[in-house]
N, C-alpha and C positions, 0 to 999 in steps of 0.2 A: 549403467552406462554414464549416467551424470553424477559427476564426481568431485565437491568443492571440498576435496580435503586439505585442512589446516587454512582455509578459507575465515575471514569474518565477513557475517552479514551483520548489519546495523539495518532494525526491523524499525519502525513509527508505529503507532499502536497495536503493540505485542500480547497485552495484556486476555486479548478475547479474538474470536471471527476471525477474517482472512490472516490478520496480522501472526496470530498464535498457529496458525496451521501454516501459515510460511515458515515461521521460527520452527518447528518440529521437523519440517519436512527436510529444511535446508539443512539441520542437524544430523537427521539422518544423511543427506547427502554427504556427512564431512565436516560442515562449516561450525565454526563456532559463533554466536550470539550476541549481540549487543539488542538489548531488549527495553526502547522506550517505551512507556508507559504513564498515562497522567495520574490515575489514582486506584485503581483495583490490585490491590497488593496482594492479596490472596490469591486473585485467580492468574497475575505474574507469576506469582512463587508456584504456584502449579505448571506453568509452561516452563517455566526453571527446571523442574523436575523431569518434565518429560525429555528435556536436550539432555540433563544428564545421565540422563537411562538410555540415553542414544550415543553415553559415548565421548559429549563433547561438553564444552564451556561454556557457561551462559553469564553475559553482567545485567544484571537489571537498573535502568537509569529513568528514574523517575522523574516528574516533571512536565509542565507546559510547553508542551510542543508548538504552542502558538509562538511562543517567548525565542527571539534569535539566541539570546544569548543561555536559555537551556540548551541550543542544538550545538554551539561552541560548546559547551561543558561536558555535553553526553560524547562528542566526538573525540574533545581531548583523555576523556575517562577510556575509551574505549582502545583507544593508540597506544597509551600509558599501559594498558591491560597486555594487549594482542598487539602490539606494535604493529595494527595496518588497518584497513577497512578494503574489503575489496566490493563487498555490496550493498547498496544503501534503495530497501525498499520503501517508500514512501505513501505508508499506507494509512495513517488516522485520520478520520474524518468522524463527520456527525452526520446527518439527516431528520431537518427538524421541517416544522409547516411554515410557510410563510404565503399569505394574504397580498397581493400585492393594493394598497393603498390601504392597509393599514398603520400606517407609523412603526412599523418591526424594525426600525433602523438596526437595532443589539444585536437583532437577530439575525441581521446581513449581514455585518460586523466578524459575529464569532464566528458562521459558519464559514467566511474568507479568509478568516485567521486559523483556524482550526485544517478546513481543508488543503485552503492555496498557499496561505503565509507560512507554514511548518515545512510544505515540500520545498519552499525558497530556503529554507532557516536551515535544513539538516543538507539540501544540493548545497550552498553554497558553503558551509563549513568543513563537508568532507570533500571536496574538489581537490582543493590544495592539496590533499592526502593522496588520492589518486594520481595527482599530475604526478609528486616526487615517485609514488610506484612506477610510472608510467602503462597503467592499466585500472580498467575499473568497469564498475555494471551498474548501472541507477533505470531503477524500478519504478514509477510512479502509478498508483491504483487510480483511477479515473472512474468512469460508468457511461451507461449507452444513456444516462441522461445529459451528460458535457455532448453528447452528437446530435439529439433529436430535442431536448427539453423535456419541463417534465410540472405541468402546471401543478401551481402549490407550494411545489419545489424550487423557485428561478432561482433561488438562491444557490440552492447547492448544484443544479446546472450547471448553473454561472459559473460554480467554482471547480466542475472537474472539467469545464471547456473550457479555464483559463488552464487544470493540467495537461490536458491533450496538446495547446500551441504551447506551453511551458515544456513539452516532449519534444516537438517536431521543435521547436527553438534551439534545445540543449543538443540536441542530439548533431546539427551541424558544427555547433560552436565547439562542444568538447572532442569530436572527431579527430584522429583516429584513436588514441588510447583510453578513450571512456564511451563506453557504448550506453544511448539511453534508450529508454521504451516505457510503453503504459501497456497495461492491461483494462479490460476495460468491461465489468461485469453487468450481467441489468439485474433481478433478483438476487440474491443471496442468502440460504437460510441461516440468518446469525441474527445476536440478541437485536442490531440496526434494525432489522424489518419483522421482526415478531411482532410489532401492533396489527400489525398487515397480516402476514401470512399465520399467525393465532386463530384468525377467524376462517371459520370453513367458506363462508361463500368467497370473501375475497378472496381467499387462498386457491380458490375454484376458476375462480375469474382471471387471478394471474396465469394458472398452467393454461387456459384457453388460449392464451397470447405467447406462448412458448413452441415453437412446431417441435423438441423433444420430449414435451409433456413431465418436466420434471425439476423441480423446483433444486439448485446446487446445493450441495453443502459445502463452507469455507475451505473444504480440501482438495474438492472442485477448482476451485482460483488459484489454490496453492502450487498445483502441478503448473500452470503455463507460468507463474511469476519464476519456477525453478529453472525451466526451458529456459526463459531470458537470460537467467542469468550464467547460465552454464557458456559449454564451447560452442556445445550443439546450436547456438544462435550468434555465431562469432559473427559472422557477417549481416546481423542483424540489427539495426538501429533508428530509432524514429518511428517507429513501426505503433498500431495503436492495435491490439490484440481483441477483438469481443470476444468473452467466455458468456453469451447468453444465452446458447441453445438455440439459437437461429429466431428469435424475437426483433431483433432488428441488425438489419442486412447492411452493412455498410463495405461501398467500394474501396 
């Protein structure tokens, strides 16, 4: 029923986790691939593979997604390719520890650059792109920690509640020919939280805080990022989606 054929999505960390199960899925729907990636080249060239067993086109574009002027280069590589972008999921991130009064300034730094500064760097290069289509879909991956916090964490808190208003922001402004939205997971089993969910007892501790008692896998997240960006969400925009299994309840 959801159908992006002859569609380009332009994926932010395609390489593994959500990013790599949206690039499959979206292929299956139809779409062809623009697949950023910072440095695992191997396991890109395996999601390479799987869009073209599905059919479709994949470019792999490598590079610092922190860096603006890799998101102008991946976007223009990508026009140049498929001459369009119709979706642009904005998914790389980190999840590292930070101490608050320890001096971790780098590590405020990258996690802002990493999470907040690349979803700035890849919306504001392909925009232009959309407006000349006059149509478009931007995706932005968040978590239930940009809504509740997540001590340890503020950092990368911080940095998917600057996505969540970076959502509800875009989504008036580029109104009506680009619809935005976030998704917004709390666990995830992908390589990010295997420190965590490796061990049995925390792994134990997390489904206790879960009321479906089941920990996602990144294909899990990939189906509602698909929903957004299809028709079937045409009248949907601004919108902040939890995929967490009912762990935290938000109005």
């Amino acid at each position: 029923m959801i159908d992006l054929t002859d569609q380009v999505a332009l994926i932010t960390g395609g390489s593994r986790g959500i990013g790599a199960a949206c690039a499959v899925l979206f292929a299956q729907a139809g779409a062809d691939i623009g697949l950023a990636y910072h440095s695992r080249d191997d396991e890109a060239r395996v999601v390479k593979e799987k869009i073209e067993q599905r059919g479709r086109q994949a470019l792999l574009l490598k590079g610092d997604v922190s860096e603006y002027a890799t998101a102008r280069n991946h976007v223009k590589q990508l026009v140049e390719a498929f001459g369009r972008v119709d979706v642009l999921v904005n998914n790389a991130g980190i999840w590292t520890y930070l101490e608050t009064g320890g001096g971790q300034e780098s590590e405020w730094d990258r996690t802002m650059a990493v999470n907040l500064k690349s979803a700035f760097n890849y919306t504001d290069a392909v925009v232009p792109v959309m407006k000349k289509a006059g149509r478009g879909n931007i995706i932005h991956i968040s978590s239930t920690a940009g809504q509740r916090g997540e001590a340890l964490h503020s950092h990368y808190a911080a940095s998917k509640g600057g996505i969540i208003a970076y959502t509800k922001s875009l989504a008036v402004e580029l109104a009506p020919a680009i619809r935005v939205n976030s998704v917004a997971p709390g666990w995830v089993d992908t390589d990010m939280s295997d420190e965590v969910l490796s061990d049995p007892q925390q792994r134990a501790e997390v489904l206790r805080g879960i009321p479906l008692n089941r920990v996602p896998t990144a294909e899990d997240l990939a189906g509602p990022v698909l929903f957004l960006a299809s028709d079937l969400a045409r009248h949907i925009t601004g919108e902040i989606l939890n995929v967490n299994g009912g762990a935290v309840l938000c109005g």
